[in-house]
N, C-alpha and C positions, 0 to 999 in steps of 0.2 A: 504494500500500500504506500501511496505516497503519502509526505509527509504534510502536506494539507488538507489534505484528507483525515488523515488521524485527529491532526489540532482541529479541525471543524466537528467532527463527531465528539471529542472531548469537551468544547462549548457550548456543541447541544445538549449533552447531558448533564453538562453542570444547568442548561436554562430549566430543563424537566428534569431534575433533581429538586431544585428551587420551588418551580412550581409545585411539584409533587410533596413537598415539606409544609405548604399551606394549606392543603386539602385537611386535614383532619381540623384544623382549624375554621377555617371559613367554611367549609361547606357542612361536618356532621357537626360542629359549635363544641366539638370534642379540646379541653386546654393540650395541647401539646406540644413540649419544648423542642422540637425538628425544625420550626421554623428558625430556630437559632442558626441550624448549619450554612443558611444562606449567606450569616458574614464572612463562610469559608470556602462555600464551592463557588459563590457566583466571583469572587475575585481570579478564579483557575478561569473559569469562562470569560473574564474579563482581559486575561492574557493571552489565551489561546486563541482570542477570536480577534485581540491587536496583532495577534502573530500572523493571520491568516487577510489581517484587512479588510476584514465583513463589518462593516458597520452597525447591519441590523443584529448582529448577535452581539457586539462590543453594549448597543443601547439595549437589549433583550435582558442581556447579565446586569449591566448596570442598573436597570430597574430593580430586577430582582434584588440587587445588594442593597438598594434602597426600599424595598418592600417595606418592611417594617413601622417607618415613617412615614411612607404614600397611604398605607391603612389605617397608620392612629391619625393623620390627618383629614383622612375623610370619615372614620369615626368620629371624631370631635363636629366635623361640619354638619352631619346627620343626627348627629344628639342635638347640636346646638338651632337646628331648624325646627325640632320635634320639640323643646322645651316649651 
């Protein structure tokens, strides 16, 4: 395999790792601490995918390393309409 090939499937699974680490959270409302991992795999996705020069997986991962504060921000906007 080439080696852009590797580092691109490398940052797609760090993007669906990410994701895949919020589903027990948002969707079954189940607490679970896996959303953590994203301060660690989406930064591997974040290199892999500057190695490769794809921009939409450099912004894909970057979201996800940001997840965190993109939901307790729109958590607070949606409590804060609803009060």
């Amino acid at each position: 395999m080439d080696k852009k090939k590797i580092y691109k499937v490398i940052a797609l699974f760090s993007f669906f790792i990410c994701i895949l680490a919020w589903i027990p959270n948002i969707v079954f409302q189940i607490p679970s601490p896996f959303w953590m991992s994203t301060f660690v795999v989406a930064p591997v996705g974040i290199v892999f995918a500057t190695l490769i020069r794809k921009s939409w997986l450099i912004v894909a991962n970057t979201l996800m390393f940001f997840s965190f504060f993109i939901l307790m921000f729109v958590g607070y906007v949606v409590n804060a309409n609803f009060s």
